[in-house]
Backbone as JSON, one array per atom type, in Angstrom:
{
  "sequence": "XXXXXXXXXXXXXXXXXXXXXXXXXXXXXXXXXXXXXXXXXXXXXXXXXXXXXXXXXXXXXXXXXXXXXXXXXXXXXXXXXXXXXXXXXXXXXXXXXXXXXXXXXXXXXXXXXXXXXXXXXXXXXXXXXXXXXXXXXXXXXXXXXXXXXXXXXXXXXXXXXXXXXXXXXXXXXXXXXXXXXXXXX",
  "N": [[109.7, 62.36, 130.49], [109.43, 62.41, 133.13], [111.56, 63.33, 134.62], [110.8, 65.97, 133.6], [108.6, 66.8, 134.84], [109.77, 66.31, 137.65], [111.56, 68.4, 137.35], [109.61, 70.54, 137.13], [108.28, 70.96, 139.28], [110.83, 71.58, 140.78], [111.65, 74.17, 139.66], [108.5, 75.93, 140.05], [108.52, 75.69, 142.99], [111.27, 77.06, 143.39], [110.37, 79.42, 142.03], [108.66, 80.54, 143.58], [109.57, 80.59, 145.92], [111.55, 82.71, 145.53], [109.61, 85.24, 144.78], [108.52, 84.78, 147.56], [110.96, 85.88, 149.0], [110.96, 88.87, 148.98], [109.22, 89.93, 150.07], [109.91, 89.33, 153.16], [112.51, 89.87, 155.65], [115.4, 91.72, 154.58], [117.33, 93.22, 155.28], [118.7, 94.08, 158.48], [116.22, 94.14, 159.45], [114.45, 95.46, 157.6], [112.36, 95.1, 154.87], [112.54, 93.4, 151.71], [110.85, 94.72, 149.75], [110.88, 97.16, 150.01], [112.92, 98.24, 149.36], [113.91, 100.48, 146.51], [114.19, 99.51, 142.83], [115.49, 101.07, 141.02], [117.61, 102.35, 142.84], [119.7, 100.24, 142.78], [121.05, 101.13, 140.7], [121.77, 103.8, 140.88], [123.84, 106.3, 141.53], [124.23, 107.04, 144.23], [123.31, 104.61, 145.46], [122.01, 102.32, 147.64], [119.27, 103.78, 150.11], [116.96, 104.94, 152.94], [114.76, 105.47, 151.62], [110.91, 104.5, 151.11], [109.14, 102.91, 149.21], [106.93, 101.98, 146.72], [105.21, 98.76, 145.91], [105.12, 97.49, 143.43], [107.8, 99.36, 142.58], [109.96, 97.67, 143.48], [111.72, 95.64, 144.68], [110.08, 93.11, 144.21], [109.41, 93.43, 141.67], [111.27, 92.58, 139.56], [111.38, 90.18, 140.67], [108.84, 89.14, 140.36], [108.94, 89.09, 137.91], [110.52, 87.35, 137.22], [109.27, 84.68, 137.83], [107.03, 84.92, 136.4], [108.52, 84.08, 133.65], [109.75, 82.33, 134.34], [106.89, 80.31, 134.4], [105.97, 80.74, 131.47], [108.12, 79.45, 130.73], [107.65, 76.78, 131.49], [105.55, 75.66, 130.76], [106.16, 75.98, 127.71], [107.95, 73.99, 127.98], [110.87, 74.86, 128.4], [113.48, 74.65, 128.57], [115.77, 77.14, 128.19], [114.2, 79.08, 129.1], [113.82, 79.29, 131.96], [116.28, 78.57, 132.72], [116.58, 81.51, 132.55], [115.3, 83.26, 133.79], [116.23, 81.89, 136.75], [118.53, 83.2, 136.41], [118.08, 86.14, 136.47], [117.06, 86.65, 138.97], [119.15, 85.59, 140.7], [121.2, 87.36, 140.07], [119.61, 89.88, 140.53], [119.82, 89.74, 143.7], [121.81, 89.21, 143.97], [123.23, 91.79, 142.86], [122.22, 93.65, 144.76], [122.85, 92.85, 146.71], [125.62, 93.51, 146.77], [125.41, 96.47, 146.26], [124.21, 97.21, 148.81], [126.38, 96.33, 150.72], [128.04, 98.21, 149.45], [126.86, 100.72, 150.84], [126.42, 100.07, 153.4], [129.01, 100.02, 154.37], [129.75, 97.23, 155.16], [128.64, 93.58, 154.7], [126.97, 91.85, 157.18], [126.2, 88.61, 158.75], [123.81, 88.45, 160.69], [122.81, 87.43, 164.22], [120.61, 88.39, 165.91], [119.03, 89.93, 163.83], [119.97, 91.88, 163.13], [122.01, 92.05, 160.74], [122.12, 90.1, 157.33], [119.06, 89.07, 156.45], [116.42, 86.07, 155.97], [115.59, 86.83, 153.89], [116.85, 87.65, 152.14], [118.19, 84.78, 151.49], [115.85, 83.37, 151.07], [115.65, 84.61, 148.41], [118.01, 84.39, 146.84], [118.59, 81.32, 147.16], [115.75, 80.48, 145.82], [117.19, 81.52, 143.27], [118.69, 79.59, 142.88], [117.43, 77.07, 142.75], [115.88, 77.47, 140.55], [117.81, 77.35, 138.46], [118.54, 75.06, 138.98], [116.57, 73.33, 138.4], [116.1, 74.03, 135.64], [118.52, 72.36, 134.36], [117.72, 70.27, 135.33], [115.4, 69.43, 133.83], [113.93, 67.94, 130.74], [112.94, 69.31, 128.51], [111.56, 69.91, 125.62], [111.3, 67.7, 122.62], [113.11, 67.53, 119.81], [112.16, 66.97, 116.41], [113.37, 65.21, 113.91], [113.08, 64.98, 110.71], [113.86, 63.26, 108.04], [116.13, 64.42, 105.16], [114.97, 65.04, 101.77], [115.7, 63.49, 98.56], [117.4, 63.79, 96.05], [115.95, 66.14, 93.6], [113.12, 64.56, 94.02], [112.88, 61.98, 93.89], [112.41, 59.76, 94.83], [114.14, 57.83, 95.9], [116.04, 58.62, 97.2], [119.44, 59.36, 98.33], [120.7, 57.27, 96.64], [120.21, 57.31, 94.28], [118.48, 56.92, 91.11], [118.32, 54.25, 90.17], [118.62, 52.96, 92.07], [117.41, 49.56, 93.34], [117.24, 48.5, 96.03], [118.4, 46.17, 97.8], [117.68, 43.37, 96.85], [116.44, 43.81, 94.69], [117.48, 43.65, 90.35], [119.43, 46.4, 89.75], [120.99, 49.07, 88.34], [123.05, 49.58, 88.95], [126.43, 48.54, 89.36], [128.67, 45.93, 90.74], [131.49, 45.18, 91.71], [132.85, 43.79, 92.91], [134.64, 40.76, 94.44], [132.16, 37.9, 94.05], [129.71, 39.99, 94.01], [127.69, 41.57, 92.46], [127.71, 41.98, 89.67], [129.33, 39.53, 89.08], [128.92, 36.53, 89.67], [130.44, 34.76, 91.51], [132.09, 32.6, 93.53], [130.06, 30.66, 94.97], [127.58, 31.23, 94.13], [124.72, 32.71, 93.39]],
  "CA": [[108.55, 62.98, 131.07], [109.52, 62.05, 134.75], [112.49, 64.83, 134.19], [110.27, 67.31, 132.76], [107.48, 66.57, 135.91], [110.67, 66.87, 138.86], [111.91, 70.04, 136.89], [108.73, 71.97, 137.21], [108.14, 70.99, 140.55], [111.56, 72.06, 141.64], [111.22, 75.5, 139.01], [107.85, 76.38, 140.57], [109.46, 75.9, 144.0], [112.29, 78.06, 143.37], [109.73, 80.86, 141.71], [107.48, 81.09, 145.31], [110.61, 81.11, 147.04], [112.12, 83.79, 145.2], [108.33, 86.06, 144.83], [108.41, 85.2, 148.75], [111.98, 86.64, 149.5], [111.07, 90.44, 149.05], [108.23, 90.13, 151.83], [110.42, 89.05, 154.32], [113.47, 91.02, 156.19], [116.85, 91.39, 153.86], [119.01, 93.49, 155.93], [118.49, 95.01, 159.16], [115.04, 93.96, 159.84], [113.93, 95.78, 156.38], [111.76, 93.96, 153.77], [112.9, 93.61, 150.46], [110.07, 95.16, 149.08], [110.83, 98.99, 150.21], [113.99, 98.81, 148.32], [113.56, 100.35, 145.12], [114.79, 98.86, 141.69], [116.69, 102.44, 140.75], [118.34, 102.31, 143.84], [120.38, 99.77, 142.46], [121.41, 101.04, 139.67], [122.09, 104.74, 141.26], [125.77, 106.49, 142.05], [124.11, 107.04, 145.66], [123.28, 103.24, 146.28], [120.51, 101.82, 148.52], [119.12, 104.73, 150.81], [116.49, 104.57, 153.41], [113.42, 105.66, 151.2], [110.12, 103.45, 150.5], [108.79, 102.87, 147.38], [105.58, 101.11, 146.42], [105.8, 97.16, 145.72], [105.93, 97.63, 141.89], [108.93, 99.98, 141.95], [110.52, 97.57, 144.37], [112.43, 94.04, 144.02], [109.43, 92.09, 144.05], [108.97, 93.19, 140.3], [112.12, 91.58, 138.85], [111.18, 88.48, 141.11], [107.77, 89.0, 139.81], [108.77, 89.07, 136.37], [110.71, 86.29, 136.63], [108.42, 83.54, 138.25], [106.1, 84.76, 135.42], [109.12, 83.4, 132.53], [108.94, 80.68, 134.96], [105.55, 79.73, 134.23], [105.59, 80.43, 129.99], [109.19, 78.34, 130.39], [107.22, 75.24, 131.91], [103.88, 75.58, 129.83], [106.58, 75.33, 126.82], [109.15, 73.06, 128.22], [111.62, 76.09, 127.41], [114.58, 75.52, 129.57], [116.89, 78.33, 128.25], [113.18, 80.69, 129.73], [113.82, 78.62, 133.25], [117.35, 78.9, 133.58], [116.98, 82.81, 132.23], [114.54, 83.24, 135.34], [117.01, 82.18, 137.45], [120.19, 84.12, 136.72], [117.51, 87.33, 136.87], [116.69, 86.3, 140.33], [120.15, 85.48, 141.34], [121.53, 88.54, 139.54], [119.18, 91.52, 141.52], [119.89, 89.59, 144.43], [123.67, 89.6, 144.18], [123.4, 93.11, 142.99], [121.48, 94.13, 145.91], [124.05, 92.62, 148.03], [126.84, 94.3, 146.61], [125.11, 97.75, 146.67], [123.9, 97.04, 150.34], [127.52, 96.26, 151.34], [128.71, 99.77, 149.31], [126.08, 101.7, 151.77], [126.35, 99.93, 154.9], [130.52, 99.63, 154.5], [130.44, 95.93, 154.91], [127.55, 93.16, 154.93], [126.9, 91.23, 158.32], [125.01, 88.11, 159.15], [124.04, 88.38, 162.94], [121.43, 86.24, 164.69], [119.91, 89.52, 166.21], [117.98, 90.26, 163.12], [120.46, 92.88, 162.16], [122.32, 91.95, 159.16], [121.17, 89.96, 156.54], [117.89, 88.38, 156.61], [115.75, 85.46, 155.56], [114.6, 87.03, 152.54], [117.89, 87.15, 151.0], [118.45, 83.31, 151.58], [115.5, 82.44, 149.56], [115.59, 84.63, 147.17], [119.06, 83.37, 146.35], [117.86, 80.05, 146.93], [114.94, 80.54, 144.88], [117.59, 81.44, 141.56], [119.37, 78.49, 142.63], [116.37, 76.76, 142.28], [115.59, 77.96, 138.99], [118.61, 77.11, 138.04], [118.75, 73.76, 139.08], [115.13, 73.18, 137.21], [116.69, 73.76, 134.02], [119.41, 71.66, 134.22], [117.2, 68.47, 135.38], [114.11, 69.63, 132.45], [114.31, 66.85, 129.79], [112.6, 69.9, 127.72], [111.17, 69.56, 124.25], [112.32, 66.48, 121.95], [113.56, 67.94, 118.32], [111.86, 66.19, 115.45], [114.1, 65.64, 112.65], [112.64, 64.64, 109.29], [114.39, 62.82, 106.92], [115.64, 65.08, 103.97], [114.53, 64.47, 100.76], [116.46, 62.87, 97.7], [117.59, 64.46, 94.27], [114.57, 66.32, 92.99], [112.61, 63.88, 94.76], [113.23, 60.86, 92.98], [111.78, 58.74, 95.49], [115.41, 56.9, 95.67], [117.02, 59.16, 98.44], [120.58, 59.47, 98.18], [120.99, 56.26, 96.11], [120.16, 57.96, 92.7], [117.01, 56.63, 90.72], [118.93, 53.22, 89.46], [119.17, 51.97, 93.12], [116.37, 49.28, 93.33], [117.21, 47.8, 97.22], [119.46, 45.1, 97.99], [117.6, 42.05, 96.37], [116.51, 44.51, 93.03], [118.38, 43.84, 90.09], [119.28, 47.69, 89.49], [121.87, 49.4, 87.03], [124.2, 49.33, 89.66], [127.42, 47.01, 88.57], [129.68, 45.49, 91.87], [133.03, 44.59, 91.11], [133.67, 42.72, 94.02], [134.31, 39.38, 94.12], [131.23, 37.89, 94.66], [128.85, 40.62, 94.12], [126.27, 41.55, 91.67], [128.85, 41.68, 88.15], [129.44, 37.93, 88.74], [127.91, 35.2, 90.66], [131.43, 34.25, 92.6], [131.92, 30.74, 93.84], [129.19, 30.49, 95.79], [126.33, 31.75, 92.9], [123.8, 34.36, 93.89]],
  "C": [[108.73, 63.17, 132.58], [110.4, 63.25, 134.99], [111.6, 65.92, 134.76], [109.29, 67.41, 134.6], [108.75, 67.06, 137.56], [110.8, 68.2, 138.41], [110.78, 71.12, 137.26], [108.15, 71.93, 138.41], [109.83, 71.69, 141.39], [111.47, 74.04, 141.31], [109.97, 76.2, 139.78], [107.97, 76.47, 142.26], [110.37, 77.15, 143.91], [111.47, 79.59, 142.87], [108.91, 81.4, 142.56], [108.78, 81.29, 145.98], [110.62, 82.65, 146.62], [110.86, 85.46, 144.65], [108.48, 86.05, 146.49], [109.68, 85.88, 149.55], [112.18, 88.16, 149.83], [110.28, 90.69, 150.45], [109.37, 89.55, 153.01], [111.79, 90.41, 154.32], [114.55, 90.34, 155.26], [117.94, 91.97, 154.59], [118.27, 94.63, 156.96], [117.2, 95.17, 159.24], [113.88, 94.84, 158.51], [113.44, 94.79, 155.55], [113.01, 94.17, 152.52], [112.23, 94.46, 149.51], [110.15, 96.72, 149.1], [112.16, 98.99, 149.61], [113.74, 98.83, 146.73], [114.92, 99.92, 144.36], [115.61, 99.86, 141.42], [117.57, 102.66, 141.53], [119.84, 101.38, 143.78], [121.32, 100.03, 141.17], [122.01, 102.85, 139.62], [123.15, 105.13, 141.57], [125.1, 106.55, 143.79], [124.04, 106.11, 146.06], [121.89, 103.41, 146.78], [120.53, 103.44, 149.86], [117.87, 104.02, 151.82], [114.84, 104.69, 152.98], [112.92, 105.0, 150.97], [110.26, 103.53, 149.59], [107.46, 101.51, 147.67], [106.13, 99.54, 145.98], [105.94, 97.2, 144.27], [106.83, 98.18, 141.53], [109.74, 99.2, 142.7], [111.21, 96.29, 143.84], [111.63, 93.25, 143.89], [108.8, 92.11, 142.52], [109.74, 92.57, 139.5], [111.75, 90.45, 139.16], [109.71, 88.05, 140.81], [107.73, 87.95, 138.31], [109.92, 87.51, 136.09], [110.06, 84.7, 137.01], [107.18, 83.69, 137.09], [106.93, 84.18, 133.91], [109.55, 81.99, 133.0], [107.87, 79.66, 134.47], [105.54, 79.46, 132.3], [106.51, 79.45, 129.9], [108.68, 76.76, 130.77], [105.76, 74.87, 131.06], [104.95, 75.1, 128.22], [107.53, 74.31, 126.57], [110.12, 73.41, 127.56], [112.9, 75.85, 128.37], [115.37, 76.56, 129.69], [115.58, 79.28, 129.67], [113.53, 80.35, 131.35], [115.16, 78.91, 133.92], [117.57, 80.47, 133.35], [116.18, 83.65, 133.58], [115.42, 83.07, 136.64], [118.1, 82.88, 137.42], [119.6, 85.54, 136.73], [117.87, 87.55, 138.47], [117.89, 86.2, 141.08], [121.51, 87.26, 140.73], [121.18, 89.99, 140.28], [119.73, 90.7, 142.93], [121.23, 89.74, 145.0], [124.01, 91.05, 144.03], [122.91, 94.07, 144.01], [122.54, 94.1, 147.09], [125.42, 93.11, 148.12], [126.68, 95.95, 147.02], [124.64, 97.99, 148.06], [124.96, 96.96, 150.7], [128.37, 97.47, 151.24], [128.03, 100.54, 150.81], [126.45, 101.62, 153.05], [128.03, 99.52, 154.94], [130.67, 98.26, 154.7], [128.93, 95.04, 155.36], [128.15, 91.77, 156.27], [126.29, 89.84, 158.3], [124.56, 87.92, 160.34], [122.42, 88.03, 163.21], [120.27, 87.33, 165.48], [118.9, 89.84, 165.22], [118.95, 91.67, 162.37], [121.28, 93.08, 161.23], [121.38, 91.15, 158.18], [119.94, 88.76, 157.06], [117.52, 87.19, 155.63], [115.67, 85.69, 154.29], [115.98, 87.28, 151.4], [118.35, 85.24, 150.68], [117.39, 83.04, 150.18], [115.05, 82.84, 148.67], [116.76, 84.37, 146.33], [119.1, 81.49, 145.71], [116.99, 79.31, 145.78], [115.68, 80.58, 142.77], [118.29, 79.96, 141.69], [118.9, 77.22, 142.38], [116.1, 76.22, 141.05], [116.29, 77.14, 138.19], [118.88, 75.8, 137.7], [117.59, 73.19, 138.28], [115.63, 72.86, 135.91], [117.63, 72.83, 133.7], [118.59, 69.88, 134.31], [115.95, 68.39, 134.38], [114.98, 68.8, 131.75], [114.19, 68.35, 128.52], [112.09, 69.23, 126.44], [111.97, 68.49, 123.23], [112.25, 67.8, 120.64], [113.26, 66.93, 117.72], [112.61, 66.43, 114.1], [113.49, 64.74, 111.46], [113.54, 63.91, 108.46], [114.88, 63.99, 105.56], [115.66, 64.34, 102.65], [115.43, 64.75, 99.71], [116.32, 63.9, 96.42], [116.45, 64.92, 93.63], [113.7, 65.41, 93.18], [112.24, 62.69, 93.76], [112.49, 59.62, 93.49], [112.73, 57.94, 96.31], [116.4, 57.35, 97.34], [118.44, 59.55, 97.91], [121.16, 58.61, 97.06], [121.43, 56.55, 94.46], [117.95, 56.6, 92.42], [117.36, 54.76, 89.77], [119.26, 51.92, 90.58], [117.48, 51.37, 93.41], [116.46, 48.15, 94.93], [118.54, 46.5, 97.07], [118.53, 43.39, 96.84], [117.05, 42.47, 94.87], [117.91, 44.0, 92.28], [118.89, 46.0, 89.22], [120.33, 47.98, 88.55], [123.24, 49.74, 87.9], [125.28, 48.25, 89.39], [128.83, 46.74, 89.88], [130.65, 44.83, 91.33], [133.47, 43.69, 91.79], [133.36, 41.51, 93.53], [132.91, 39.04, 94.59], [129.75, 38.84, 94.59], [127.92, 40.8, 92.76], [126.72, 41.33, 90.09], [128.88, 39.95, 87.79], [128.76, 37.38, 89.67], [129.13, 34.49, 91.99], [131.17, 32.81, 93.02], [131.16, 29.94, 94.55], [127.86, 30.86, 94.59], [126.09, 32.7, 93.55], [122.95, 33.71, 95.2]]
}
């Protein structure tokens, strides 16, 4: 339980980071949020056009702080660590297609390569990531299965009456249930 309780404190951590990474500057004093999602996925690359906040990166990082949330309501780790490799996934792809555009990516203390808001939305999958790995998650209840047309007996057969039963079972060993051995019963 103690697990499960760090995990979704570090998981819900890593899913505000990575929701707060688009509002801040990613490259060149730009948000994250005016780069659209098609942009990435375009032969032209990242350009300098807006775009509204739902066509923008804060909807992947949306959408995954919300498989965040069903992954900790069900104590789902695969949904926790699938949240983060989203999150770390647009973010790396962002950074690759930002480095096609701008011929090579910078980090400069000026404000004009990359920014804040790539840190923690990186951060934020690494986060994620790390969540799932320390989640105890859900126990697996395993049942017992049940015996020969349900015999009652289990595996034994319907002739096995316990260790101090005498049953139709016949031991050969010295000593065992056939004879009495030098010791009796």
């Amino acid at each position: 339980m103690v697990r499960n309780v760090i995990g979704g404190i570090i998981a819900l951590a890593g899913a505000a980071a990575a929701v707060l990474g688009p509002f801040l500057a990613w490259y060149g004093g730009r948000q994250g949020r005016h780069y659209r999602i098609a942009e990435l996925f375009e032969a032209r690359g990242v350009t300098g056009a807006g775009t509204g906040v739902w066509a923008s990166l804060v909807a992947p990082f949306a959408f995954a702080a919300l498989l965040t949330l069903i992954g900790l309501a069900l104590r789902a780790r695969p949904l926790v660590a699938c949240a983060g490799l989203v999150v770390i996934g647009f973010t790396v792809l962002w950074m690759v297609r930002q480095g096609e555009a701008a011929g090579s990516l910078v980090v400069g203390g000026d404000g004009s390569g990359l920014g804040p808001g790539v840190a923690y939305s990186a951060g934020g999958g690494i986060a994620l990531l790390l969540a799932s790995v320390v989640m105890r998650g859900r126990r697996r209840r395993f049942e017992p299965a049940p015996g020969p047309e349900g015999d009652g007996y289990g595996v034994y057969g319907a002739g096995y009456t316990g260790a101090e039963g005498d049953g139709e079972w016949y031991d050969d060993r010295p000593g065992g249930r056939g004879e009495p051995g030098p010791y009796g019963r």
